[in-house]
C-alpha positions as CSV (number, residue, x, y, z in Angstrom):
1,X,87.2,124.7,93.3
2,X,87.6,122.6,90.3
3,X,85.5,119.0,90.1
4,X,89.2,117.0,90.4
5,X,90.2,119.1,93.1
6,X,86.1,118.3,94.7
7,X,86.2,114.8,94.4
8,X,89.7,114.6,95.2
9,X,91.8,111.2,93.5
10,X,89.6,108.1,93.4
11,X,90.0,104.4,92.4
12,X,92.9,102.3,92.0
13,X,95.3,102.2,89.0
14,X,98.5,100.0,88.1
15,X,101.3,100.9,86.2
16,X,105.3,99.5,86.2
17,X,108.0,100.7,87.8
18,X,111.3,100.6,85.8
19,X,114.8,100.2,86.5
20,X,115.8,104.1,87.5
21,X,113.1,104.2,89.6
22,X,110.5,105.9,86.5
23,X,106.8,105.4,86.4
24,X,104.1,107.0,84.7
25,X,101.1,108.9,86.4
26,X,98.1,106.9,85.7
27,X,95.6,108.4,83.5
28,X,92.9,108.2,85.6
29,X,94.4,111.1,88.2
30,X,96.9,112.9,85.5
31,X,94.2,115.8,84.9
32,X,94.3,116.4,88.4
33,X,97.3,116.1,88.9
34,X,98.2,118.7,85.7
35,X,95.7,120.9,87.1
36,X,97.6,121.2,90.6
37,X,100.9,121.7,89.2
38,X,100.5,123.3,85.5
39,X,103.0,124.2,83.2
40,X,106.8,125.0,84.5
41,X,105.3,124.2,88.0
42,X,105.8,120.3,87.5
43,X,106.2,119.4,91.2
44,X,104.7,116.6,93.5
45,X,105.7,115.8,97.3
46,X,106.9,112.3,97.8
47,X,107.0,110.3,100.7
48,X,106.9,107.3,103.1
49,X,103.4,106.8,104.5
50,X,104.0,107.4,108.7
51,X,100.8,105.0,109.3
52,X,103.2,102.5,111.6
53,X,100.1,100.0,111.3
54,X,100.0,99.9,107.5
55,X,102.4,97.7,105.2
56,X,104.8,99.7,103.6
57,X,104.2,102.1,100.7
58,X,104.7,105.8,99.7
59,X,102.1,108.7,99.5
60,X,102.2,111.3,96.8
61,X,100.8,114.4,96.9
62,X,100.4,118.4,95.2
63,X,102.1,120.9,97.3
64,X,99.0,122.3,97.8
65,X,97.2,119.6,99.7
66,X,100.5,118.5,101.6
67,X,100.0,122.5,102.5
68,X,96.3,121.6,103.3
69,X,97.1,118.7,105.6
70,X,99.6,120.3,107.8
71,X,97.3,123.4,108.2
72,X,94.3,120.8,109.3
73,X,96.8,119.1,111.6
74,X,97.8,122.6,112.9
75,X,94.2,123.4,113.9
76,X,93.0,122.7,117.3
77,X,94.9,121.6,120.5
78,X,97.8,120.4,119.9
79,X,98.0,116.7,119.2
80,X,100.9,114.6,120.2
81,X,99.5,111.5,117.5
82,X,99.4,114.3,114.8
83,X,102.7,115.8,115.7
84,X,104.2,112.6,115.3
85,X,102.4,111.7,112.0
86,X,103.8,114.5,110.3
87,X,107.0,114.4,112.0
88,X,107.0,110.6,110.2
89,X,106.2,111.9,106.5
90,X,107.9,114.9,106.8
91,X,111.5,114.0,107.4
92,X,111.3,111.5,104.1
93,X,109.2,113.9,101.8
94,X,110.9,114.7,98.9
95,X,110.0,117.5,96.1
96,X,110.0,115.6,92.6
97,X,108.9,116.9,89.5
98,X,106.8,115.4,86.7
99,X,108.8,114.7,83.2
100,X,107.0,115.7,79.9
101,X,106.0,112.6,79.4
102,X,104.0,112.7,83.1
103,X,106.3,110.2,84.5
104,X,107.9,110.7,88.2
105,X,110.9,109.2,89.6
106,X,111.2,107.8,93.2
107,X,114.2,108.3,94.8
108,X,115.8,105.7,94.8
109,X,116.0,106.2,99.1
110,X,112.6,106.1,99.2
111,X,112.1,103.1,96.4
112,X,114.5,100.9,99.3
113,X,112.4,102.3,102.0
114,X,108.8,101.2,101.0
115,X,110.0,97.9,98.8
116,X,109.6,99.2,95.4
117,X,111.6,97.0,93.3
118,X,111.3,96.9,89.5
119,X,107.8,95.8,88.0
120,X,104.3,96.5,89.1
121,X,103.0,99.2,91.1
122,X,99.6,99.8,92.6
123,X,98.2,102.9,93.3
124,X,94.5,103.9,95.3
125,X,93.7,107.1,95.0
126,X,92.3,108.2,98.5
127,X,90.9,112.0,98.9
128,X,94.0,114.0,99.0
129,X,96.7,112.0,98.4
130,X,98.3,108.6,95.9
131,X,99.3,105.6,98.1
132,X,101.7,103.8,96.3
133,X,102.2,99.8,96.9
134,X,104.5,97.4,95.8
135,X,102.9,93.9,94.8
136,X,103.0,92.6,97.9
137,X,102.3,95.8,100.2
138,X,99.0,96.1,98.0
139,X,97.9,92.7,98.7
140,X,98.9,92.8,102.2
141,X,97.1,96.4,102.3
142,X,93.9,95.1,101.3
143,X,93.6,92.3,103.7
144,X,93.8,94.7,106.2
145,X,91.5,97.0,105.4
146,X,89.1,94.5,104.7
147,X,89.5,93.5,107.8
148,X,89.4,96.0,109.7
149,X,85.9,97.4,108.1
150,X,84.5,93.9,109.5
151,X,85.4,95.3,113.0
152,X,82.6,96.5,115.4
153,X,84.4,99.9,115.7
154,X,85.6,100.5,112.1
155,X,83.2,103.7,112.0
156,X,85.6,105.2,114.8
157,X,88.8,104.4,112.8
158,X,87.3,105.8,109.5
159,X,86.4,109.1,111.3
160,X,90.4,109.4,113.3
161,X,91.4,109.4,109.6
162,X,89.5,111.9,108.3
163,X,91.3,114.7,111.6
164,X,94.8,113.3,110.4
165,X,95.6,115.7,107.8
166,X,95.0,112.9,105.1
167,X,98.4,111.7,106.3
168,X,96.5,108.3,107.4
């Protein structure tokens, strides 16, 4: 296991999204992210976040850990709240692949779906996966988790998470 696959993606980033839909990886994950998919395999699955109690945004992973998630939510009894999670990402996932330059583009179906217009973008990097926010998804984002980490039972939340497949 490598030390970026270890400590999986950390931190936030921000880049811009242009017109077509084109952003570039930021830095801070793009070894990571080269390591995952190297050379001619250039591909990345994109799709909207299924958390129905989260603002609006997009998560971006390596095939490898979207393989990793569904075989943790496959694991155990069967789960009606999992089910339906990955139900929820899977029928918008989309394979992209990463230009030369490491830039993605969002389809444009998914850009309409999560809000992403033209401009910034905010990314947090989150174990297994890229959240991707709009301007005002982010801000709304991280009200709510503050929020919510104020809350008596935030431990309990935290740990439901973690059994979700990273899809949460």
């Amino acid at each position: 296991m490598s030390l970026a696959r270890a400590h999986g993606y950390v931190g936030c980033a921000q880049t811009t999204l242009n017109k077509v839909g084109r952003s570039p990886v930021p830095a801070t994950w793009l070894g990571r992210i080269q390591a995952q998919s190297p050379g001619e395999d250039r591909t990345l699955v994109i799709g909207l976040s299924p958390d129905p109690h989260r603002p609006v945004h997009l998560l971006l992973m390596a095939p490898e850990d979207v393989a990793e998630a569904l075989a943790l939510l496959e694991r155990g009894p069967f789960d009606p709240v999992r089910a339906t999670l990955w139900r929820r990402f899977n029928r918008r996932a989309v394979q992209i692949t990463r230009d030369g330059s490491d830039r993605i583009v969002v389809p444009k179906p998914l850009r309409q779906a999560a809000g992403l217009e033209s401009g910034e973008l905010y990314w947090l990097g989150e174990r297994n996966k890229l959240r991707i926010f709009s301007a005002e998804s982010w801000a709304l984002f991280s009200e709510i988790e503050d929020a919510e980490s104020a809350l008596p039972d935030g431990g309990a939340l935290v740990a439901f998470r973690g059994r979700a497949g990273g899809l949460l």
